[in-house]
N, C-alpha and C positions, 0 to 999 in steps of 0.2 A: 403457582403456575396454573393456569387455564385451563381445562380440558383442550380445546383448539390447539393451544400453547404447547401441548402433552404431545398428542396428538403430531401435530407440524413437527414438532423434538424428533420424533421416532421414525416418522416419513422423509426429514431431511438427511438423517444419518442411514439409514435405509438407500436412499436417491447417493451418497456420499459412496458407498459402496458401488451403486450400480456405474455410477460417471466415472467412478475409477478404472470400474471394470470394463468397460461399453467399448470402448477402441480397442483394446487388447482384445476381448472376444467376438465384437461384431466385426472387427472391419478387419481384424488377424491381422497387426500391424508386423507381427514379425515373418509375415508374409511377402516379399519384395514385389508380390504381382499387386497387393493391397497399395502401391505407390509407384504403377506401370500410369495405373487413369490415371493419378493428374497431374505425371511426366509426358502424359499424351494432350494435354490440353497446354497448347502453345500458350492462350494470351494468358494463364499462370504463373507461368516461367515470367513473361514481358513482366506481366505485375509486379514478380517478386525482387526482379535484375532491377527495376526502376525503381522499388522500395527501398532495397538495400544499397544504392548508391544514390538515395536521399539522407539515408542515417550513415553515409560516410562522407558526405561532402555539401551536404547544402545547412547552412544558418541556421536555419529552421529546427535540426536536429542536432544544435552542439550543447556542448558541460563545459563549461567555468568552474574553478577551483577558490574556494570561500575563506578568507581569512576572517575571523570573528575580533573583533574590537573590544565587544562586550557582550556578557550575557549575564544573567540571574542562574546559572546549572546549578551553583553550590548550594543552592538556597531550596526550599521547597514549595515550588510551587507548581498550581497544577498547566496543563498546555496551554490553554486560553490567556494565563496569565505570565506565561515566556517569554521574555524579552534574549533578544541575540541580533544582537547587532554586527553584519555580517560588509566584506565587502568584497568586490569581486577581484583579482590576480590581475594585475595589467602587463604589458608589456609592450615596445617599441617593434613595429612590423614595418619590414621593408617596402611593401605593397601598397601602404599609406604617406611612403614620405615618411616613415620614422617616426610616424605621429603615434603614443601612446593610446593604444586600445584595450578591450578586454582579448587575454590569453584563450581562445577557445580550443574546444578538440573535440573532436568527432563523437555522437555518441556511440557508434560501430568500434567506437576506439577502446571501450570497456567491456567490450561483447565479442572478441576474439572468438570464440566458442560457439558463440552462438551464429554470427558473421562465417563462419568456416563450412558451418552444415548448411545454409542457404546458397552459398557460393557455389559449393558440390555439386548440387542438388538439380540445381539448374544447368550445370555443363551441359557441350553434347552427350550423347548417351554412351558413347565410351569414355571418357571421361567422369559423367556421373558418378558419387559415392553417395551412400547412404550412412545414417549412423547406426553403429549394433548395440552402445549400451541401451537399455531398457529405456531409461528416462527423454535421452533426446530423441528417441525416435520415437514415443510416444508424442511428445511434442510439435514434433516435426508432421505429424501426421493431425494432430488437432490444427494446427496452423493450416495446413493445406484443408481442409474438411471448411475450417472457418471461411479462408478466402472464398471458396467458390458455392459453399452450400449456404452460408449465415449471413453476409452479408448486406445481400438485397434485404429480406427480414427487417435486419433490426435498421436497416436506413429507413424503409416504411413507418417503424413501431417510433424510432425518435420522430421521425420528422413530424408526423401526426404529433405526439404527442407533447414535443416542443410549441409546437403550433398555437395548442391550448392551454398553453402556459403552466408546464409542470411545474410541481416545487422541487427545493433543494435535495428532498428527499425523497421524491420519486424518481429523479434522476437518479441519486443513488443506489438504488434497489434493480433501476433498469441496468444501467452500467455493468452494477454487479453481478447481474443473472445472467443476462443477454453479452457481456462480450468479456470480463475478466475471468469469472467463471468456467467459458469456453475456451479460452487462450489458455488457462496452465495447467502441468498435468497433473494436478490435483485439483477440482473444482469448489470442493470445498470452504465454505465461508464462513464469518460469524459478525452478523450487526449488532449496533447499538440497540439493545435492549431496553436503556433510557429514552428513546427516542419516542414520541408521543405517538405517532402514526406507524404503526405495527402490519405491514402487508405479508400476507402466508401465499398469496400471487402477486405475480408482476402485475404492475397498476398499469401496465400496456395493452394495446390490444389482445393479446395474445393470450394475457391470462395464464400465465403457465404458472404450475408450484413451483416454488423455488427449492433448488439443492442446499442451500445453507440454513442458517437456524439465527436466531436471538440469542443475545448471551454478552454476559459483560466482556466486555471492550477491552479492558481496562491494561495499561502499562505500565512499569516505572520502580521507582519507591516511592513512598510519601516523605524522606526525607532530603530527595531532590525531584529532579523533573519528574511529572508523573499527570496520568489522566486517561481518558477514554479518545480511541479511533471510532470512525463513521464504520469502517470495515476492516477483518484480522482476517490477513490470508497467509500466504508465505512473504507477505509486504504488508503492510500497513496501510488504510488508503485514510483519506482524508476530502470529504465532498466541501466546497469553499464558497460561501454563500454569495448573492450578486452581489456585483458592486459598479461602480459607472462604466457605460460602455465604451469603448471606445475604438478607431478604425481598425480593421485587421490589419499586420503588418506583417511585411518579410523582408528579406536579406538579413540583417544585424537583428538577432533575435536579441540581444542586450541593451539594447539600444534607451539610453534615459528618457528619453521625451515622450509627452502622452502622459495622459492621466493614468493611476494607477488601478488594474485590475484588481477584481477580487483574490485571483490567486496572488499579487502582491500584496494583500490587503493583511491574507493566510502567510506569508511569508517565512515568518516568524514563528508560526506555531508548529507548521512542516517540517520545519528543521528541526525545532525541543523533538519532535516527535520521531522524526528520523535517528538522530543521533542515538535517543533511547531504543531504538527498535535495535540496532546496529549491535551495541551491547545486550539485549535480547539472547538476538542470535546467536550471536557468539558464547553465551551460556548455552543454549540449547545446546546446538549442533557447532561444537569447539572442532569438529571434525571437517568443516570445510576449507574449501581449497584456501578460501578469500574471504573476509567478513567485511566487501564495499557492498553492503545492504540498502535497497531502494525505499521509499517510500511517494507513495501517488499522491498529487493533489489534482482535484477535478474539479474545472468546472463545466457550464453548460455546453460550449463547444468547443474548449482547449485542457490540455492537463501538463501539468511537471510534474517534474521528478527531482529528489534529492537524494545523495547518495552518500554513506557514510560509512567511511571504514576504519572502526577503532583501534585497530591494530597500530596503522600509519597514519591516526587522526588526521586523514584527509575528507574532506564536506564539499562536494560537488552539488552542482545547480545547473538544469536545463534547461532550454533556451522553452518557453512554451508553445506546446504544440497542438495545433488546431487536427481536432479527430472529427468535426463535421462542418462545413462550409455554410455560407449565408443563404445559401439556396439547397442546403438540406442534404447534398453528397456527402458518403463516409471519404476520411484521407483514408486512403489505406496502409501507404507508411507509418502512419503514426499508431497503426492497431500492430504493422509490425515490431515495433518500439517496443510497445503495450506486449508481448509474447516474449521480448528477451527479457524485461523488466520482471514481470511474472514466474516467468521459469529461470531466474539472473543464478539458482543453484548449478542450473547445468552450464550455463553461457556465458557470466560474468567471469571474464577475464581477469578483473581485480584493477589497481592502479596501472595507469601507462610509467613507460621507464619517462619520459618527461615529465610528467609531476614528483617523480622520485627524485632524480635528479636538480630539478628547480626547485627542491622543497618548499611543494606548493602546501607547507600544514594548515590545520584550521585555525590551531593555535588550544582548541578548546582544551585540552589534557592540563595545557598548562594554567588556563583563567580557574578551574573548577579544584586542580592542586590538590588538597588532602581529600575532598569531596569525591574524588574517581573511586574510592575503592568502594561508594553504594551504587556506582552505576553499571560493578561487576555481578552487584546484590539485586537488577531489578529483576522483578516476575513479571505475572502474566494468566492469570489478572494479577493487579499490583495490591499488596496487602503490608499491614502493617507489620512490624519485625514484633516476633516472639520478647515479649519482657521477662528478665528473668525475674524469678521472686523465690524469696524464701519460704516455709511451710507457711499454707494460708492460715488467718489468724482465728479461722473456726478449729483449728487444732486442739488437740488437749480435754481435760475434763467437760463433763456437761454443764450445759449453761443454767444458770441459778433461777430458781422461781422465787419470783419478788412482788410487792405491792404499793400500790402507791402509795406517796407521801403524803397527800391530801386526797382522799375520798368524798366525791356524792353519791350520797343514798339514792337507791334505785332511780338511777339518772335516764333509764330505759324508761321506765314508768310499766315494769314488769307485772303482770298481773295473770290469776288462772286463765285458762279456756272459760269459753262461755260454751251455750247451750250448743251441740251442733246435730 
């Protein structure tokens, strides 16, 4: 490692500390007058009431439920080279004439939790609740700080910066400093280390250190799915390189026609990579409510989500969502997304009782069959399983001095010192 390298190591875990701490101490979130301002700022509330009844009812913000046909999981291979072959849940809707569509469902519809403290939050003010465990109302409170203090910001720093034609991965670096970082209540990050272009600041105007660090990526086993994310946070994220453009659309986020984006392009490797994060997790922290674990794919102005919960191998798929416009405006529904997704430990409700009920499964537990019990075995970084071996074969008595079987004479062409 670097001295720089050393250096940034020390200052990001240092900065990890202070970000954790900085709302709890600066702003005395367990303060209720610390969430008087900006219950006192009306167009907040408008913002948040039109957010949240964007991720409960508009297209744009729905999940589909993924039946897999086929994949390569039992096999080992790494993300890049995943194959899963998925397809989406149909079903006959009255609204269409009975015509066969995709089954959609809110994404608010997995965010119970999180959907509850927003709702609160904005009532009149006798009615207002706040939350008191520690975690959402840490969150609760970087969400409000995001909307009205960071916003403006980082619409300047993309827009510029999209402008002059960022790469795949200084997007990712922005993303990740300037607004997933800020959204959950852990800021804390870790990039791809492999990646050739190495930024210790945002490549934005701004210039700012970054709170995360370098460091292997890496997930899986090597004896099934396995490989490196662009970013490791409490999600996995995955930045999805270009691919042909084509018109922004709305209503029917599922909609077949159109050429295929680059996040269809990633389709395939979000999911291997989802699913393995899902199992992750649920080694980690066996202790959560629900293990429907997220995973981000991003690109330059839209992102999904996939979501996977190994328990009731169910694989959900977001509708894609546009987080900057063609003329440079943030959504800002879709940053509210981006805050339950992030923080999905406190907010993710788990499966709806409709996908239960319709056993909407993925199917994968049963394609991969004896193969699931290494998907209970992946780590993080992913490393090879311990081989066992018997006593090594340098065991035992001392090794014999011998000579060769055929010698040349002074093959060196050894000879005294000379005069020195």
């Amino acid at each position: 490692m670097t001295e720089e390298a050393e250096i940034q190591c020390l200052t990001s875990k240092k900065a990890r500390n202070e970000c954790v701490n900085s709302v709890e101490n600066e702003s005395n979130v367990y303060s209720d007058k610390y969430f008087a301002k900006y219950y006192n700022n009306k167009d907040l509330l408008v913002d948040l009431s039109c957010c949240l009844n964007a991720l409960q009812k508009w297209n744009d913000y729905s999940l589909c439920c993924l039946k897999i046909v086929n994949c390569n999981g039992n096999g080992s291979f790494s993300f890049p080279k995943a194959f899963c072959q998925a397809e989406r849940y149909k079903c006959k809707h009255p609204i269409v004439n009975n015509s066969t569509v995709v089954r959609k469902f809110s994404l608010a519809s997995v965010f119970k939790y999180g959907e509850e403290v927003v709702t609160h939050f904005v009532k009149p003010r006798n009615e207002s609740h706040l939350p008191q465990r520690k975690g959402p109302r840490i969150a609760l409170a970087k969400l409000l700080h995001f909307m009205t203090e960071e916003l403006h910001a980082i619409e300047a720093c993309f827009t510029q910066q999209l402008n002059r034609g960022v790469s795949d991965w200084e997007l990712n670096v922005m993303m990740t400093h300037h607004v997933l970082s800020r959204l959950a209540v852990c800021p804390f990050y870790v990039m791809n280390s492999e990646h050739c272009s190495q930024y210790f600041h945002c490549p934005g105007p701004c210039g700012e250190p970054l709170s995360g660090t370098y460091g292997d990526t890496s997930i899986g086993s090597p004896l099934v799915w396995h490989g490196s994310v662009d970013t490791l946070m409490d999600t996995s994220v995955r930045i999805a390189g270009e691919g042909p453009d084509r018109p922004g659309r709305h209503g029917n986020g599922f909609s077949d026609e159109g050429t295929e984006t680059s996040l269809e392009l990633s389709r395939e490797q979000i999911m291997a990579q989802c699913i393995v994060f899902s199992f992750l997790q649920k080694k980690l922290r066996p202790d959560y409510v629900n293990h429907l674990i997220p995973s981000i794919g991003i690109t330059r102005d839209r992102l999904v989500v996939f979501f996977y919960d190994c328990d009731n191998d169910v694989l959900l798929e977001s509708s894609e969502m546009p987080f900057i416009t063609s003329q440079g405006g943030l959504v800002k529904s879709t940053f509210l997304a981006l805050w339950l997704m992030l923080n999905f430990k406190y907010f993710c409700s788990g499966i709806t009782k409709g996908m239960v009920e319709s056993g909407l499964k993925s199917g994968f537990l049963d394609l991969v069959q004896g193969e699931v019990r290494h998907y209970g075995q992946v780590t993080a970084p992913c490393v090879c399983p311990a081989v066992e071996q018997g006593s090594p074969w340098t065991w035992g008595p001392p090794p014999e001095k011998d000579e060769p079987a055929e010698r040349i004479v002074n093959v060196n062409e050894l000879k005294p010192w000379g005069e020195t």
